[in-house]
C-alpha positions as CSV (number, residue, x, y, z in Angstrom):
1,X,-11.8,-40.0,22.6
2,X,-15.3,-40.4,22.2
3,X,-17.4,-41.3,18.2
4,X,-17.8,-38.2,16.7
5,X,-22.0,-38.0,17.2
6,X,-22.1,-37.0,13.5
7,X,-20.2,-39.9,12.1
8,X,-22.4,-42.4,14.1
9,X,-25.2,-41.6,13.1
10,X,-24.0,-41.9,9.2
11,X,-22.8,-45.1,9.8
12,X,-25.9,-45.9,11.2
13,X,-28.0,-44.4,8.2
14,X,-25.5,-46.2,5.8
15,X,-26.1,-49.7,7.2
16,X,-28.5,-50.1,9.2
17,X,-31.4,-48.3,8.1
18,X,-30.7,-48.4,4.1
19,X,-33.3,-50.0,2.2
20,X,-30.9,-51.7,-0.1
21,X,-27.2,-54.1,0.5
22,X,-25.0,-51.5,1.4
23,X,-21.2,-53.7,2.9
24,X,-17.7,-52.9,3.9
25,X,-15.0,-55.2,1.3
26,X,-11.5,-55.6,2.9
27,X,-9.7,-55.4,-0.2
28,X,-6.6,-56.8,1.5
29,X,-8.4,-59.6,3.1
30,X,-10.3,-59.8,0.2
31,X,-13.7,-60.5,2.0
32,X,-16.6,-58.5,3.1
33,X,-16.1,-57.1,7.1
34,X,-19.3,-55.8,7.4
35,X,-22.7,-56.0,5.8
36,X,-26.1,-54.2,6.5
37,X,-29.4,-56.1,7.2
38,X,-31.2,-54.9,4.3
39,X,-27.8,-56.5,2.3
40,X,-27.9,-59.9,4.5
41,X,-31.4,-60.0,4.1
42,X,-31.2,-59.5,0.3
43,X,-28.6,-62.1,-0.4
44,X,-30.9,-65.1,2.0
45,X,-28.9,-65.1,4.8
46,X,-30.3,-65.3,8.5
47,X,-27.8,-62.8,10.0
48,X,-24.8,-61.5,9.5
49,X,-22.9,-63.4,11.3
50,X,-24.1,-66.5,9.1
51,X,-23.0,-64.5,6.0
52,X,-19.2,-63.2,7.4
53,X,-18.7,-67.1,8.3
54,X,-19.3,-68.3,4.9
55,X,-15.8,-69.3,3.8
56,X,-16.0,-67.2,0.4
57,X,-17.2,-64.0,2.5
58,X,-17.9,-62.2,-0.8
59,X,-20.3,-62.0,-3.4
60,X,-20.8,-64.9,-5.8
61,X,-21.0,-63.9,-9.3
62,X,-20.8,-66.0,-11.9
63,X,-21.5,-63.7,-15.0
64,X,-17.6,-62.4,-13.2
65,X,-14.6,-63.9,-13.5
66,X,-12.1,-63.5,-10.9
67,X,-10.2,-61.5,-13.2
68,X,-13.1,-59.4,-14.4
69,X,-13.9,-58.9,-10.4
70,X,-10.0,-57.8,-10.0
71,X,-10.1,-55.1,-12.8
72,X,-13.3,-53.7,-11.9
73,X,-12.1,-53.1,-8.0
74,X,-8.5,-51.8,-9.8
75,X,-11.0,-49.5,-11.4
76,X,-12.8,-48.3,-8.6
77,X,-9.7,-47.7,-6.7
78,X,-8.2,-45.7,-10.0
79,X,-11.2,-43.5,-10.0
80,X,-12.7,-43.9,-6.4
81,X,-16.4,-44.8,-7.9
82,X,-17.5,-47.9,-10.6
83,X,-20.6,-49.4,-11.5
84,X,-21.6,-52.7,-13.8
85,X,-24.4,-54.9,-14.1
86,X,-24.2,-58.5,-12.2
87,X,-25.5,-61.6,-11.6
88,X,-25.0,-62.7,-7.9
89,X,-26.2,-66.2,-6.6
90,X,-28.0,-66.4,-3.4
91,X,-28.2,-69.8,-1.2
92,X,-31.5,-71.3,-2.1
93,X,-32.4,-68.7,-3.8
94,X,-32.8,-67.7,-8.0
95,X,-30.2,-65.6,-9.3
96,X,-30.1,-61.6,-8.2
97,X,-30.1,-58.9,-11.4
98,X,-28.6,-56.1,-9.7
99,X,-26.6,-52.7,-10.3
100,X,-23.6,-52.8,-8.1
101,X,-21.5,-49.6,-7.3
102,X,-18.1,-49.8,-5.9
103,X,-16.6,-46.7,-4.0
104,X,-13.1,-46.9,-2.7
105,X,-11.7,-45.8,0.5
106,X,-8.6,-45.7,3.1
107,X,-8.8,-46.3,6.9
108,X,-5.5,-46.3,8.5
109,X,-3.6,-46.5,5.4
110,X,-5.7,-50.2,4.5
111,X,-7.6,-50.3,1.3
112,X,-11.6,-50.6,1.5
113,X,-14.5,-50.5,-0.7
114,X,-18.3,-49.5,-0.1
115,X,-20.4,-52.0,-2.2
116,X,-23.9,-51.1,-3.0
117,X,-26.5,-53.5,-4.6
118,X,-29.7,-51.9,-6.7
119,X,-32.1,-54.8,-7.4
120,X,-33.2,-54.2,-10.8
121,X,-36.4,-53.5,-10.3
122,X,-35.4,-50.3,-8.4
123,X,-33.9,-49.3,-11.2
124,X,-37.2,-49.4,-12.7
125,X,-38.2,-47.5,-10.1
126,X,-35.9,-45.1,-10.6
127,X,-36.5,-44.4,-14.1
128,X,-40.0,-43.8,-13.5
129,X,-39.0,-41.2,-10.8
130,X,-36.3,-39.5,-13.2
131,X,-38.8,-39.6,-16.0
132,X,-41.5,-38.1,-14.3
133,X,-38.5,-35.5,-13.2
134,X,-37.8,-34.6,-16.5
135,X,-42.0,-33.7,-16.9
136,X,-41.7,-31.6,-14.5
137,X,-38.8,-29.8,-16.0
138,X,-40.0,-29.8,-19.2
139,X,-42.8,-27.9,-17.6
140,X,-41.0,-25.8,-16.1
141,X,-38.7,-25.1,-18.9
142,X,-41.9,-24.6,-21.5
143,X,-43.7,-22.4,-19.3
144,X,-40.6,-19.9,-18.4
145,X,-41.4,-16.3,-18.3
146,X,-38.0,-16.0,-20.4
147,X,-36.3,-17.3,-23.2
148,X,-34.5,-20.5,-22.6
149,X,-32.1,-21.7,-25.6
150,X,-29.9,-24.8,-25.2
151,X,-27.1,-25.0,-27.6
152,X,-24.2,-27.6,-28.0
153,X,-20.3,-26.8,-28.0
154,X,-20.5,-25.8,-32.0
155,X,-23.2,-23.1,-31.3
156,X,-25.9,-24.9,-32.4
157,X,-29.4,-25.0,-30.8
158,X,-30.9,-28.3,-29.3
159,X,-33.5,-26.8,-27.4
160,X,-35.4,-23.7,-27.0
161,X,-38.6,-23.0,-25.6
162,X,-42.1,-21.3,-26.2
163,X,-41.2,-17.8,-25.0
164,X,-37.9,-18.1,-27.3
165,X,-39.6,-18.4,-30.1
166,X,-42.3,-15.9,-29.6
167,X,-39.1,-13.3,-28.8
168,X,-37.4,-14.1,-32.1
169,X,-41.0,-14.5,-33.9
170,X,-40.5,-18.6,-34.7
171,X,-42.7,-20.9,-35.0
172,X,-42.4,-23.9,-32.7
173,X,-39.7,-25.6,-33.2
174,X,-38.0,-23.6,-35.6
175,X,-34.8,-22.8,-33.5
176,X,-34.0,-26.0,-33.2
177,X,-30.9,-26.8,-35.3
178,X,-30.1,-23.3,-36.0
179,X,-26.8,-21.0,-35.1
180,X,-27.2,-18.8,-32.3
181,X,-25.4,-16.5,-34.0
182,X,-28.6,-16.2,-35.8
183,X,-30.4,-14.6,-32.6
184,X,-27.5,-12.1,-31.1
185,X,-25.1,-11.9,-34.4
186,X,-22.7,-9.2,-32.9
187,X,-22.7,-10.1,-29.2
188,X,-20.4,-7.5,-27.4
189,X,-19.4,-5.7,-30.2
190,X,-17.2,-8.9,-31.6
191,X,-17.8,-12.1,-33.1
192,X,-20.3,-14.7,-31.9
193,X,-17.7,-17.4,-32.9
194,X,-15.1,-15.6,-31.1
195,X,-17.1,-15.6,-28.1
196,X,-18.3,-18.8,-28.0
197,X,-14.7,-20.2,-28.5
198,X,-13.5,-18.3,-25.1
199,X,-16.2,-19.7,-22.8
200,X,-16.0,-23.0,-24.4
201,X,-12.6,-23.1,-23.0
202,X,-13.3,-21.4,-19.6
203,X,-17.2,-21.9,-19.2
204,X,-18.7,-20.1,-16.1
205,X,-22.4,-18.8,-15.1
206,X,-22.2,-15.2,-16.1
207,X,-25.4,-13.0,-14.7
208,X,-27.9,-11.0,-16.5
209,X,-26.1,-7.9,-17.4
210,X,-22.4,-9.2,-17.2
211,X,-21.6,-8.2,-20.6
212,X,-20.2,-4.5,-21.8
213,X,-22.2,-2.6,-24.2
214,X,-25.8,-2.6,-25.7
215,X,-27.1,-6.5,-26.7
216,X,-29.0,-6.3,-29.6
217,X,-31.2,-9.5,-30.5
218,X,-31.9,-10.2,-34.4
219,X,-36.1,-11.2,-35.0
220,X,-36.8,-13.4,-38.0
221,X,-38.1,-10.2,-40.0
222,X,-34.8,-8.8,-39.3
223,X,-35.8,-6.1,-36.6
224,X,-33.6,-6.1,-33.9
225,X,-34.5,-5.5,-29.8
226,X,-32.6,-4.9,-26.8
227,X,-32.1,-8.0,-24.6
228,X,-29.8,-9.1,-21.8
229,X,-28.4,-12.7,-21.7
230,X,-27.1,-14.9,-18.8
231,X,-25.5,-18.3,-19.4
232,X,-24.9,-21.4,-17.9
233,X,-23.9,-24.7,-18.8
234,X,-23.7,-28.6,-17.6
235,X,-22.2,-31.8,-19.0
236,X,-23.7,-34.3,-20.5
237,X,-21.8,-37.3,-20.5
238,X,-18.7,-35.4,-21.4
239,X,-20.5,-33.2,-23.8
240,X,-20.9,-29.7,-22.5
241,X,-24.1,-27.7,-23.4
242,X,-24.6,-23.8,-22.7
243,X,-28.1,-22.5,-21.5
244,X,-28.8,-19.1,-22.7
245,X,-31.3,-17.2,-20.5
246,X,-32.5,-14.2,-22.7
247,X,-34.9,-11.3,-21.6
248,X,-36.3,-9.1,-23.5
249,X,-35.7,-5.4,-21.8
250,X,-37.6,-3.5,-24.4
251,X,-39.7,-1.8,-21.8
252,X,-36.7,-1.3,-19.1
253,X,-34.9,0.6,-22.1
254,X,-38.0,3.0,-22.7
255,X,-38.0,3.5,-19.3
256,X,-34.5,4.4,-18.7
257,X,-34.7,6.4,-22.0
258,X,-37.9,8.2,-20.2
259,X,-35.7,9.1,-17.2
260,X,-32.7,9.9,-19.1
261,X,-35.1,12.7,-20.9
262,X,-36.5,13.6,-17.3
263,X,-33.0,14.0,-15.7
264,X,-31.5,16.1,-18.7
265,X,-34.8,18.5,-18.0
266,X,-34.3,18.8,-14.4
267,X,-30.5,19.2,-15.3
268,X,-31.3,22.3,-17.9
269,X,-33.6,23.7,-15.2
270,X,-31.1,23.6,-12.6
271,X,-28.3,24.9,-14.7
272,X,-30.6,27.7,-15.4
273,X,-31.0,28.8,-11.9
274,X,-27.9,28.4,-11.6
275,X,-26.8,30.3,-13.4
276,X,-29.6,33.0,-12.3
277,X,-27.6,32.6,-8.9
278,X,-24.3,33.0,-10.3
279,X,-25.2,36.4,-12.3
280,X,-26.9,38.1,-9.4
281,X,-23.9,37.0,-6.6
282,X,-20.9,37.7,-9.3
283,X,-20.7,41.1,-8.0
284,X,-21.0,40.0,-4.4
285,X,-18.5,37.7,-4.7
286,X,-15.9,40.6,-7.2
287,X,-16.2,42.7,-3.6
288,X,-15.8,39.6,-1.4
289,X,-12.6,39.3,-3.5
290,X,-11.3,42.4,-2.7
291,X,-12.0,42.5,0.4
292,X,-10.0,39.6,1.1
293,X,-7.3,40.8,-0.8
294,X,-7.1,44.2,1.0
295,X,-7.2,41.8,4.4
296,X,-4.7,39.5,3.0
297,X,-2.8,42.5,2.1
298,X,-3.0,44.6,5.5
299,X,-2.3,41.5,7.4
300,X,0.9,40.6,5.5
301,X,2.0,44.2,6.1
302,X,0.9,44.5,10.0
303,X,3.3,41.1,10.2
304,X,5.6,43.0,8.5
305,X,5.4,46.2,10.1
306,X,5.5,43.8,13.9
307,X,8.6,42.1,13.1
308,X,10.5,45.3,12.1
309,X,10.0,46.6,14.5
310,X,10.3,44.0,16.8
311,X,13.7,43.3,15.3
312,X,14.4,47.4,15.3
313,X,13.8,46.7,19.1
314,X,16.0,43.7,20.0
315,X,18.5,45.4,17.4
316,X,18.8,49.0,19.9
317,X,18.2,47.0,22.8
318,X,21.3,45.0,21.9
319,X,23.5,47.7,20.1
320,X,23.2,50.0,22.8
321,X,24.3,47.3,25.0
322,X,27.0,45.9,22.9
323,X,28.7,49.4,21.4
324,X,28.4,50.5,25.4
325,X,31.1,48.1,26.5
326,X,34.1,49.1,23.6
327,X,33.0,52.6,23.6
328,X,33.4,53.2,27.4
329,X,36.6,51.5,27.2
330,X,37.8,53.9,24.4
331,X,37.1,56.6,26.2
332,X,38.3,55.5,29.7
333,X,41.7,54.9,28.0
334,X,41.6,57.8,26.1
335,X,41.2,59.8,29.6
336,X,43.8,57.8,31.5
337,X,46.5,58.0,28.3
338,X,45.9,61.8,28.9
339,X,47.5,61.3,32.7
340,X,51.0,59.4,31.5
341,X,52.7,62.5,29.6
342,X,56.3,61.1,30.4
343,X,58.2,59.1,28.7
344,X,58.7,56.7,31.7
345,X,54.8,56.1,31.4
346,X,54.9,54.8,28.2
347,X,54.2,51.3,28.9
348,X,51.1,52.4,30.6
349,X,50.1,54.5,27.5
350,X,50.4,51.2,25.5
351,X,48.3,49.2,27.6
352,X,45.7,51.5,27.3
353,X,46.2,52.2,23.3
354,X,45.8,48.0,23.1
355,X,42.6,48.1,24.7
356,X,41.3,50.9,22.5
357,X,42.0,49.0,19.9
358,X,41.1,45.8,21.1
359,X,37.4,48.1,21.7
360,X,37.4,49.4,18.2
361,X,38.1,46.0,16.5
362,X,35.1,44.9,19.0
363,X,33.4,47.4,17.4
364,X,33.9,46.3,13.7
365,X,33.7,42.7,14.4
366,X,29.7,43.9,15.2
367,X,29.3,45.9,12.8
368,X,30.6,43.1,10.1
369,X,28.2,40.8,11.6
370,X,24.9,43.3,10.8
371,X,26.8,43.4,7.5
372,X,27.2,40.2,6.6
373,X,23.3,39.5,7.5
374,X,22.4,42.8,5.4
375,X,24.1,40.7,2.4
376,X,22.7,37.3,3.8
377,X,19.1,38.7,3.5
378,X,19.8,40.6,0.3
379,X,20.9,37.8,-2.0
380,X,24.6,39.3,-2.3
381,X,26.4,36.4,-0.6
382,X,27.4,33.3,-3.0
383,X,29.6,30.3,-2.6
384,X,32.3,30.1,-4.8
385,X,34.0,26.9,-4.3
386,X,37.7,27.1,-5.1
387,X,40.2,24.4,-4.7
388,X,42.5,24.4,-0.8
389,X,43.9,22.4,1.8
390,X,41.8,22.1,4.7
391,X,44.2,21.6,6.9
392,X,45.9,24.4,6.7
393,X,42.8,26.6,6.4
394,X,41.9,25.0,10.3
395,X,45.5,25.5,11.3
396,X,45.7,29.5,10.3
397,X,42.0,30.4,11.9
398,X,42.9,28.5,15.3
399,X,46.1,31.0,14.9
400,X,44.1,33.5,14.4
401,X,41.5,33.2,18.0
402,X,45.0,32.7,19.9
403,X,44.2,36.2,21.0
404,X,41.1,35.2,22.5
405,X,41.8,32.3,24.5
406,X,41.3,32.5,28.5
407,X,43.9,32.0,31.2
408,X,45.1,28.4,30.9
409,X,42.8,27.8,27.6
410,X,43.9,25.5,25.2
411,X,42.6,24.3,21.6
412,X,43.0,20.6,20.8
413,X,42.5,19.7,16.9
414,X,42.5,16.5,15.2
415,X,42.1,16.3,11.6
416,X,41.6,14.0,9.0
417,X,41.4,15.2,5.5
418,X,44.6,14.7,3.4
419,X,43.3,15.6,-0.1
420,X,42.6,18.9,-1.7
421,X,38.8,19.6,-1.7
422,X,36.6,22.0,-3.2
423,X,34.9,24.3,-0.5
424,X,34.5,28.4,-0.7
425,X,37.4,29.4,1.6
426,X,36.0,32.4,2.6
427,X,32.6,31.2,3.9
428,X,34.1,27.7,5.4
429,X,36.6,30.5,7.5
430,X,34.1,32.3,9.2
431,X,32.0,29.7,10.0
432,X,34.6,28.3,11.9
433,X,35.9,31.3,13.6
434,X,32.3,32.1,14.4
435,X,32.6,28.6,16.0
436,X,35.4,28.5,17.9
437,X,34.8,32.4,19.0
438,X,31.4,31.2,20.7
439,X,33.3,27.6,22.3
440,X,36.3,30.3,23.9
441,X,33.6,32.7,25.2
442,X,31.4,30.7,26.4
443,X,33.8,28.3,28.4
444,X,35.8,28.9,31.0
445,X,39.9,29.4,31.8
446,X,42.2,26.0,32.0
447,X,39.1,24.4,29.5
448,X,40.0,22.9,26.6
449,X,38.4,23.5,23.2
450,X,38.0,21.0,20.7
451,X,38.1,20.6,17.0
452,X,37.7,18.1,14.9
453,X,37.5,17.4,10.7
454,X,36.9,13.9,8.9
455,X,36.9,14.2,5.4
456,X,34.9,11.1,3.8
457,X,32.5,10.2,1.0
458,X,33.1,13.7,-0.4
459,X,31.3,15.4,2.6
460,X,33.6,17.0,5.1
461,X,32.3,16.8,8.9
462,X,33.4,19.5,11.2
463,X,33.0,19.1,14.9
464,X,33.6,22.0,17.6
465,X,33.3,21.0,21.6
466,X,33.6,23.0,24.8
467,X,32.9,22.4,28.5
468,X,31.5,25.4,28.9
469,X,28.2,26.9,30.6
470,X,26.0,24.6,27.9
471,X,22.4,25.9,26.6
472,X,19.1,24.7,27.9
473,X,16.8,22.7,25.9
474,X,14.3,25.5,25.8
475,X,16.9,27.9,24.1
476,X,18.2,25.7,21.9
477,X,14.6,25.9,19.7
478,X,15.6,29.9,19.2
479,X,19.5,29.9,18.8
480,X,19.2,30.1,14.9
481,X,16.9,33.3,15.2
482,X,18.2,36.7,14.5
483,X,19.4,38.5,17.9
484,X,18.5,35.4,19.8
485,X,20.7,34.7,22.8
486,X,20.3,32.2,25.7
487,X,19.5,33.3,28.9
488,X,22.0,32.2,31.0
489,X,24.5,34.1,28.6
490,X,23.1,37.7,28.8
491,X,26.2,39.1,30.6
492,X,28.5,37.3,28.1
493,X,28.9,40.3,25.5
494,X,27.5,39.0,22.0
495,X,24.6,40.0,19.4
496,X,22.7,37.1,19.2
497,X,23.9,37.1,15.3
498,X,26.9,33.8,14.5
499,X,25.1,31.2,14.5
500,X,22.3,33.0,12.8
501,X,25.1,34.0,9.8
502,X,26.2,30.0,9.9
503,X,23.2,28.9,9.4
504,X,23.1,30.8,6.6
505,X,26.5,30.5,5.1
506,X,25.7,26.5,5.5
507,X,22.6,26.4,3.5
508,X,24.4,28.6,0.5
509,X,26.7,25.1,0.6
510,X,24.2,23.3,1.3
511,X,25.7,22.1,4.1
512,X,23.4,21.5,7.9
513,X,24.1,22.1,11.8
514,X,23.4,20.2,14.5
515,X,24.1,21.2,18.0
516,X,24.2,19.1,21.3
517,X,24.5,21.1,24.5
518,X,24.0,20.6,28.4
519,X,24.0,22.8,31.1
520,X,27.0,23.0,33.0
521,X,28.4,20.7,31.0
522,X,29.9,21.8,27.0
523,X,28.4,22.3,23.7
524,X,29.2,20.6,20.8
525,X,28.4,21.1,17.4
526,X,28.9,19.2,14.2
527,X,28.4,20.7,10.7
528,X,28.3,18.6,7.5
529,X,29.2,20.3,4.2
530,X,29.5,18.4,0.7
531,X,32.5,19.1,-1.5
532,X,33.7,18.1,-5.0
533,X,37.2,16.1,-5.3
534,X,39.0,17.6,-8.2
535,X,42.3,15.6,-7.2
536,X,42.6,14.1,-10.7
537,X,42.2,17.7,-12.4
C-alpha cells in the first residue's frame, strides 16, 4: 500500500526541513535511529551516517547521569511529553546549552521518543517573540470596547482594563485586588459566592446573555446599570483564572423599553378596532348563529324524516312479503279443511290444521322480532345475569329447532363448559336459536349444522357452522343493518331482523360477533360473551 501523501510530507517537515535537532530514540535499543540534518549539523557531525555509527548513538550529557537520563525518558513515557535543561558535548566542539523535549510514542507495539534540541539562544529568541506577544495583547486588552476583568479562583480581580473602570467609575487601577462581587453583587438573583463556586467546579465559556433574569452592575457611587456578562477562563500553570467580558446595555434597555411602549400603543389601538369590528358584526354573527342552527336543525330532521321512511319502506316491502306466505297458507287450509266433513278425512283435516298453525306461529315469530327491536331501540331490554348450566341451556334450544330441520339434517354439538356461569338465560337463548334458525334455513337437506361452546378465562365462545349457500363479501358489510338481507337469499322467507337483534343483545353483554362466510360453501360464526364465575358462592 502506498505512504499516505499526508504523512510524508510531515515526516519530511519534521526532519528534514526543521531548523533545529529534531531525532527518532529507540528506547529499546537505546540509541538514536534517525536524526535530521539541522540535528547532525548541530551536534558537529558530517552526516548522519557518521553520527548513527558512533558506538554510543545517543546524546552525551554530562550534567546527566545515566540514571537521571532513565527517569526523565520513564517520565516522558508516563506523561507522553518532558522537558529539562542539558548540557550535551559535541566532538570538537564547546559544550551545547540546550532545552531538550522528549515526546513518547509506539510504532508496532516498540517504544520511541521524538527528541527535540532548542539552542539556548532560541530561547532567547523566543522570549523576545512571546514578550512582544504579550504587547500586543496588552494592547488589545487596554483598548477593548468592553469591560475586561480577570479574576483568580477566590473571586478576586488581578486584572481589569481601562473601559472597566470607566464602567464602574474607578480610577486606574483600583479594581485590582477587589471582590467581584463588588461589581454584580446579586448576579442571577442568588449569591455571587454561590455562583462562582459552581463554575469553579464545572468552568465553561457562557455567551453574552446566557444568564436568566435582569444583571444589574453596582458603580462606586452605588448607582447600579444594566449589563450583560460572558465568561471565559484559562490555566495558568494549574491555576485557573475567569475573564469576565461585561457590556454595558444601558442604551439597548431604553431601546427595548422604547419599543415595549410603542408595541403596547399599537396593541391598545388594535384592540380598539377590534373591538369596533366585533360590536358592529355581533349582530351579524347572533343571525349567522341561527341560521346555522335552523340548518343544523332541518338537516338532522330531513335525515330523520329519510330514514323513516326509508325503513317504513323496506318495513311494508318486507311485511307484505313475509305475512303473504302464512296468511295464504291459513286461508288455503282453511278452504281445503272446509272439503273433509267426514270423519274418515280427518287426518287430512289435521294436516291442514298443523300447517295453520305452523303459519300463525310464522306469524308471531315476526311479529316478536319487530318487538323485540321496538324494545332494543327503546332502552327496555337489560341483561340480567343469573346463575345456569350452559350445557343444558344448548341442549334444550337444539331440542327446540328439531322442528325445523330439513330432510336428512342433522345438528352436531360439542361442548366444553363444565361449571356453572353467570350469563342472562334469556338473551344467551335467543341469540342462539336466532343462530341455529338462520344455519337450518339457509343450508340445505342431509347438511350438517354445527355448534360449538369453550368456556375459558371467564369468556364463553360460542361457534355456529353450516355448509350452506354462504354470503358474499359485499353483503356481509350490511348484514347487521335493520331489514338487511343478502341477495342471493331473497326467496328464502326472513325479515332481515336476527342478526340485527344479536347484535344487539351482544353489546347489552358486552359480548361481539364475528362472521366468516363463502359462497357455496357455509357460514360460520363465533360470538364471545364475558361471564362471572360464582362457583365458590
Amino acid at each position: 500500500m502506498p505512504d499516505n501523501p499526508f504523512a510524508l510530507a510531515i515526516n519530511d517537515i519534521l526532519l528534514n526541513r526543521a531548523t533545529e535537532f529534531v531525532g527518532v530514540y529507540d528506547a529499546t535499543e537505546k540509541r538514536f535511529a534517525r536524526v535530521n540534518p539541522a540535528g547532525v549539523k548541530l551536534l558537529g557531525y558530517n552526516s548522519e551516517e557518521e553520527l548513527l555509527i558512533e558506538p554510543a548513538r545517543t546524546l552525551l550529557t554530562p550534567s546527566f547521569t545515566e540514571a537521571e537520563w532513565t527517569a526523565l525518558l520513564a517520565k516522558a513515557r508516563q506523561s507522553h511529553r518532558q522537558e529539562a535543561e542539558v548540557e550535551i558535548n559535541r566532538p570538537g566542539r564547546n559544550l551545547l546549552q540546550a532545552h531538550i523535549e522528549l515526546t513518547y510514542f509506539e510504532v508496532a507495539g516498540k517504544p520511541y521518543y521524538m527528541v527535540r534540541l532548542t539552542e539556548q539562544n532560541r530561547l532567547l529568541q523566543a522570549e523576545r517573540e512571546l514578550a512582544q506577544s504579550v504587547r500586543r495583547f496588552e494592547a488589545v486588552f487596554a483598548n477593548a470596547t468592553i469591560g475586561i476583568v480577570v479574576c483568580n479562583r477566590s473571586g478576586t480581580i488581578i486584572s481589569a482594563n481601562q473601559m472597566a473602570h470607566q464602567q464602574f467609575d474607578y480610577s486606574e487601577g483600583e479594581l485590582v485586588g477587589q471582590k467581584i462581587e463588588a461589581l454584580v453583587p446579586n448576579a442571577g438573583g442568588r449569591r455571587h459566592e454561590n455562583l462562582r463556586e459552581s463554575f469553579n467546579a464545572q468552568p465553561q465559556v457562557r455567551s453574552m446573555g446566557a444568564h436568566r433574569g435582569d444583571l444589574e452592575a453596582l458603580r462606586k457611587d452605588g448607582s447600579v446599570f444594566p449589563v450583560e456578562v460572558s465568561l471565559s477562563y484559562f490555566y495558568l500553570d494549574e491555576e485557573l483564572f475567569v475573564v469576565s467580558y461585561i457590556l454595558d446595555i444601558t442604551f439597548k434597555k431604553n431601546a427595548q423599553q422604547a419599543l415595549i411602549s410603542e408595541r403596547q400603543r399599537v396593541e391598545r389601538l388594535n384592540a380598539e378596532l377590534e373591538q369596533k369590528v366585533a360590536d358592529r358584526t355581533h349582530a351579524l354573527l347572533s343571525t349567522l348563529e341561527q341560521l346555522e342552527q335552523r340548518k343544523d336543525e332541518l338537516a338532522k330532521a330531513l335525515a330523520a324524516e329519510q330514514e323513516l321512511g326509508e325503513l317504513k319502506s323496506r318495513f311494508v316491502s318486507m311485511a307484505s312479503h313475509e305475512f303473504r306466505t302464512p296468511l295464504t297458507a291459513v286461508l288455503t287450509s282453511a278452504s281445503l279443511i272446509e272439503k273433509y266433513p267426514t270423519t274418515e278425512q280427518q287426518d287430512k283435516r289435521l294436516r291442514h290444521l298443523e300447517r295453520i298453525r305452523q303459519s300463525v306461529n310464522h306469524l308471531n315469530d315476526i311479529l316478536e322480532e319487530f318487538l323485540s327491536v321496538g324494545r332494543i331501540e327503546e332502552g327496555r331490554v337489560e341483561a340480567r345475569p343469573a346463575r345456569l348450566i350452559l350445557s343444558a341451556l344448548l341442549n334444550d334450544t337444539i331440542t327446540d329447532v328439531q322442528g325445523l330441520l330439513k330432510p336428512g339434517q342433522t345438528v352436531v354439538q360439542q361442548f366444553n363448559c363444565p361449571e356453572a356461569v353467570w350469563l342472562d338465560p334469556s338473551l344467551l337463548r335467543k341469540i342462539v336459536v336466532n343462530l341455529l334458525s338462520n344455519a337450518i334455513k339457509y343450508s340445505g337437506p342431509d347438511t350438517v349444522v354445527e355448534i360449538a361452546a369453550e368456556c375459558a378465562g371467564e369468556q364463553l365462545t360460542l361457534v355456529v357452522r353450516d355448509h350452506g349457500v354462504g354470503i358474499s363479501a359485499e353483503d356481509q358489510e350490511h348484514l347487521f343493518e335493520r331489514f338487511f338481507r343478502a341477495r342471493n337469499v331473497t326467496n328464502v322467507p326472513g325479515t332481515g331482523l336476527g342478526l340485527y337483534i344479536i347484535a344487539k343483545y351482544l353489546e347489552l353483554m358486552n359480548g361481539t360477533i364475528t362472521l366468516q362466510s363463502t359462497l357455496d360453501v357455509g357460514t360460520t360464526v363465533t360470538i364471545k360473551i364475558p361471564y362471572e364465575n360464582h362457583s365458590a358462592d
